[in-house]
Each structure stands twice: as structure tokens, then as C-alpha cells.
C-alpha angles and dihedrals in degrees: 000000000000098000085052085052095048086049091055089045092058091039096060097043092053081055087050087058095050076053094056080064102028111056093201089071114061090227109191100025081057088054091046095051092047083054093048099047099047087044078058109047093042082056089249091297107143103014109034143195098285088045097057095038089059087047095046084047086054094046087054084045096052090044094054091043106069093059088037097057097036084058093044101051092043081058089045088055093059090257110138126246082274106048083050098047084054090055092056103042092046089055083049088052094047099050083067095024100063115340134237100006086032092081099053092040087051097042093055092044092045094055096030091058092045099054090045086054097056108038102007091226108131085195095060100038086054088057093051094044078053102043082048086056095045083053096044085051088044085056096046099047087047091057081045096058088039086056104055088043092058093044090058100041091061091039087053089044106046086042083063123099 
């Protein structure tokens, strides 16, 4: 039973990381709570309290970041707070419009229409939609790389002894 279980675990964590690319999937909560659940069920043997609370701290983390970093490379672009905050809310809308290519299409319209709004140059307003996607990529390789940590960490952890 608890190498079926460990099989699941990783299962689910490679799906996790589909889910870091694919924002129909929550990639890295459904890591964490395959994580959680086989910490659980193994009584916190192998991966304990302290473990999980740092991983649980990272999930919040991942989840923050996409609309963090989409915000903070817009800005970084020369768009203004607005033009930033449409691109994120644009990403948040085409996750549920039209998955998966919804979020990066949304993401470059919302803040695309938003910079036009607000300085009706269609240049500058093209630098901030491209600084908004560099963002959204920045977001997703960071969950990647969250992802695999947290593979190998609980791969690390349940081959200990």
C-alpha cells in the first residue's frame, strides 16, 4: 500500500507541474496537497510539521507570484499601475474565458486596452502588453522550478530511512 501511495504522490506532482504551464490545473497547490496528504497518512514520518509549513509558505508564494510578477514587469516596461493591474486582471479572466491560451491572450489585451486608454500610444501600450507576458513566463518558469523542487524534495525525503 505505501509504494502505491508514493506512486500516486509523484503522480500527482508530475500533474502539478503540467499545471505550472496549463492554468486549468492548480499546479503547485495540487503538489502541496499530495504532499500533505501522504505526510498524513505516513503520520509525518518522513516529511514533518516544519516541512510542510515551508511548503505551504511557497504554495502561497507561487500563487501570489503570477499576478506579482505580471504587475511588476508591465511596470518595468514603462506601462503605468493600471495598465499593470489590467494585465492582471485580464490573465485572472482567461484562465476562466477560454483556458489554457485564454490567460496569456487576456493578459496581453488587458494590459494592451488599458495602456491605450490611458496614453493612446499604441507603442507604448505594445511594450507594456510584452513586458505583462514576460511577466506571465517569468511566473510560470518560477512554479516549474517549484515543482521540480518539491518533486525532489519528496522523492529525497520518502527514499530516507
Amino acid at each position: 500500500m505505501n509504494t502505491l501511495l508514493i506512486i500516486l504522490t509523484i503522480i500527482a506532482i508530475l500533474i502539478g507541474l503540467v499545471g505550472c504551464v496549463l492554468p486549468m490545473i492548480p499546479g503547485i497547490p495540487l503538489a502541496f496537497a499530495a504532499i500533505f496528504l501522504y505526510s498524513l497518512y505516513d503520520g509525518f514520518a518522513h516529511i514533518g510539521a516544519s516541512h510542510l509549513i515551508i511548503l505551504a509558505m511557497l504554495t502561497i508564494l507561487s500563487i501570489v507570484s503570477d499576478f506579482v510578477l505580471i504587475a511588476l514587469s508591465s511596470r518595468l516596461a514603462g506601462s503605468s499601475k493600471y495598465s499593470a493591474l489590467g494585465a492582471a486582471i485580464g490573465a485572472l479572466l482567461g484562465v476562466f474565458i477560454m483556458p489554457p491560451l485564454g490567460i496569456l491572450v487576456f493578459c496581453l489585451l488587458g494590459s494592451f486596452a488599458t495602456e491605450m486608454y490611458l496614453v493612446k500610444d499604441s507603442k507604448k501600450a505594445l511594450r507594456a502588453a510584452i513586458g505583462s507576458v514576460i511577466g506571465l513566463f517569468s511566473g510560470m518558469v518560477f512554479k516549474l522550478i517549484l515543482g521540480v523542487s518539491m518533486l525532489i524534495f519528496f522523492i529525497v525525503k520518502i527514499a530516507q530511512v
